[in-house]
Structure formats: structure tokens, C-alpha cells
MARLO-145893 format. One line per 5 residues: number of its first residue (from 1); their letters; for each residue x, y, z of N, C-alpha, C. Coordinates in nm, 3 decimals. Each point is the difference from the previous one (the first is absolute). Example, Ala and Ser with C-alpha at 12.3 -4.5 7.8 and 13.67 -1.06 7.14 Angstrom:
% MARLO-145893
1> as> 1.319:-0.569:0.780:-0.089:0.119:0.000:0.090:0.120:0.000 | -0.035:0.105:-0.072:0.082:0.119:0.006:-0.077:0.109:0.073 $
***
This chain:
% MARLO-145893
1> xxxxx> -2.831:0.329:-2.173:0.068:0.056:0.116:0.076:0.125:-0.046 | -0.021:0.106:0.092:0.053:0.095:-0.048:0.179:0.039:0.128 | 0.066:0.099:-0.067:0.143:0.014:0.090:-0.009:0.078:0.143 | -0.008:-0.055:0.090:-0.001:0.044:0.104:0.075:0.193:0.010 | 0.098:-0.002:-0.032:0.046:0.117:-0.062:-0.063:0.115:-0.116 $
6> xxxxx> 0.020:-0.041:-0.062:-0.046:0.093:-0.129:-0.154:-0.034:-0.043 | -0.081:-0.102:0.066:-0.143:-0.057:-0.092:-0.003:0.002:-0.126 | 0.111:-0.026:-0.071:-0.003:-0.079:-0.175:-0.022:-0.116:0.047 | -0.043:-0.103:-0.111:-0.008:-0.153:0.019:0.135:-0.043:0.007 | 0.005:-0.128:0.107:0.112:-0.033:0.010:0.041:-0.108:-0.134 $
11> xxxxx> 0.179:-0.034:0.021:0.030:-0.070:-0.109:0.028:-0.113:0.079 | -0.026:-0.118:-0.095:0.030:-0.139:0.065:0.169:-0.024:0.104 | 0.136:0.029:-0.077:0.052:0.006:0.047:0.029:0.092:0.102 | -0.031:0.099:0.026:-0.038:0.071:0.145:-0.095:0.016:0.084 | -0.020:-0.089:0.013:-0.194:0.004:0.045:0.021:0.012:0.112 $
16> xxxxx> -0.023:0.075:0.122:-0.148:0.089:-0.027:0.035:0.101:-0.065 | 0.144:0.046:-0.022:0.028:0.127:-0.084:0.015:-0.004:-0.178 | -0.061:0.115:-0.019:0.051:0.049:-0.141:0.102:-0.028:-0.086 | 0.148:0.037:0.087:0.128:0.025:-0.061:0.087:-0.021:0.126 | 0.082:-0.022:-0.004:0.175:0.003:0.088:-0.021:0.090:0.042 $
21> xxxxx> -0.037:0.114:-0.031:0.025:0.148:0.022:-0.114:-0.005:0.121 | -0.121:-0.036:0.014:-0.056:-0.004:0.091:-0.019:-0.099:0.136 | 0.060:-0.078:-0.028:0.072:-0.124:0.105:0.109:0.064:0.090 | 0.115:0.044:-0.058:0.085:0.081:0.030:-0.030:0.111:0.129 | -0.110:0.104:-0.082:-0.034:0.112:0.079:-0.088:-0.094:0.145 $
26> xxxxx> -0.062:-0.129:0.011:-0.108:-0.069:0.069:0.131:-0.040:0.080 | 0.109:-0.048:-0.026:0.080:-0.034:0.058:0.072:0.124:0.116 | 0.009:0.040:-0.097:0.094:0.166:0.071:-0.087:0.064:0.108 | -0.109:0.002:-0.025:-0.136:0.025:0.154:0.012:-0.132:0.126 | 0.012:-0.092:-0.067:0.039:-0.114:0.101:0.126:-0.005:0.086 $
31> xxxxx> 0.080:0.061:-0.036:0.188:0.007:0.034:-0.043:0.157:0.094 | -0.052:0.079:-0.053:0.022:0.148:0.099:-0.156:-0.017:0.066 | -0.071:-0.135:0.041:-0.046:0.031:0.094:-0.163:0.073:-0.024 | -0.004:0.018:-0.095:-0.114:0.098:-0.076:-0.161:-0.067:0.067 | 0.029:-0.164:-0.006:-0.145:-0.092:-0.019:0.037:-0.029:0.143 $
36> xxxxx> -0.107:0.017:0.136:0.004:-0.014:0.091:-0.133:-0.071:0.040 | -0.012:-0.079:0.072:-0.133:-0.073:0.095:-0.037:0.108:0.048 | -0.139:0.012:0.054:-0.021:0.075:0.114:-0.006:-0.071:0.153 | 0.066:0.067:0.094:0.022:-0.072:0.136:0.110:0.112:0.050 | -0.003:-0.130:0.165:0.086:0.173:0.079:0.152:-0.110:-0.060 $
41> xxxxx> 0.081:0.057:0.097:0.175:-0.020:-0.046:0.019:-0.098:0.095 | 0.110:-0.077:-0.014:0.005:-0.110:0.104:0.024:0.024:0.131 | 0.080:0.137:0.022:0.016:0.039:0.122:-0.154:0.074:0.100 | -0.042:0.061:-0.132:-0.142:0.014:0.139:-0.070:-0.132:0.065 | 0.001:-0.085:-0.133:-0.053:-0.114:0.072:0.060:-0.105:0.110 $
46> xxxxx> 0.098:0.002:-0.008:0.115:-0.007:0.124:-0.049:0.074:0.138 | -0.034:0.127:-0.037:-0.033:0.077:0.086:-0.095:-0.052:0.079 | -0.101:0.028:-0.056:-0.148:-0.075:0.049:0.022:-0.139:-0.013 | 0.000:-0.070:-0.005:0.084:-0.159:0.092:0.031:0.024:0.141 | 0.092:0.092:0.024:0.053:0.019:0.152:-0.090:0.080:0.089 $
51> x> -0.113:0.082:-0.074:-0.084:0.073:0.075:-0.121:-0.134:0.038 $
***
């Protein structure tokens, strides 16, 4: 398995990541929002409900 981040092989204690250092940064994309679904927003779909 390689690091979702960087593609070095991952290390056992961070698996799926490399290093801390790349958990961290996987984390920090997760907190600002970075990794999104694709779909509409809850309010359009609200929208179209009432239509």
C-alpha cells in the first residue's frame, strides 16, 4: 500500500500514511473542507422538494 499523500509505501504505524507528517496534511484537507462528495447542497435540494 502506498500513501495516499505522497505515494511512498506506507509505514505500519501510520497506515495508510507514510509519516505523521502526512496524516497531518490528510487531516488538515479534511478540517478546511478540501475532500468534498459530489452532489447539490442541502438547500437546493430543499428546493426541489417544494417544487
Amino acid at each position: 500500500m502506498t500513501c495516499p499523500i505522497c505515494n511512498k509505501p506506507s509505514h505500519p504505524v501510520h497506515k495508510p500514511f507514510c509519516s505523521r507528517r502526512c496524516a497531518e496534511v490528510d487531516l488538515g484537507r479534511w478540517m478546511t473542507d478540501s475532500y468534498k462528495l459530489p452532489g447539490s447542497s442541502p438547500s437546493e435540494d430543499e428546493d426541489d422538494a417544494e417544487n
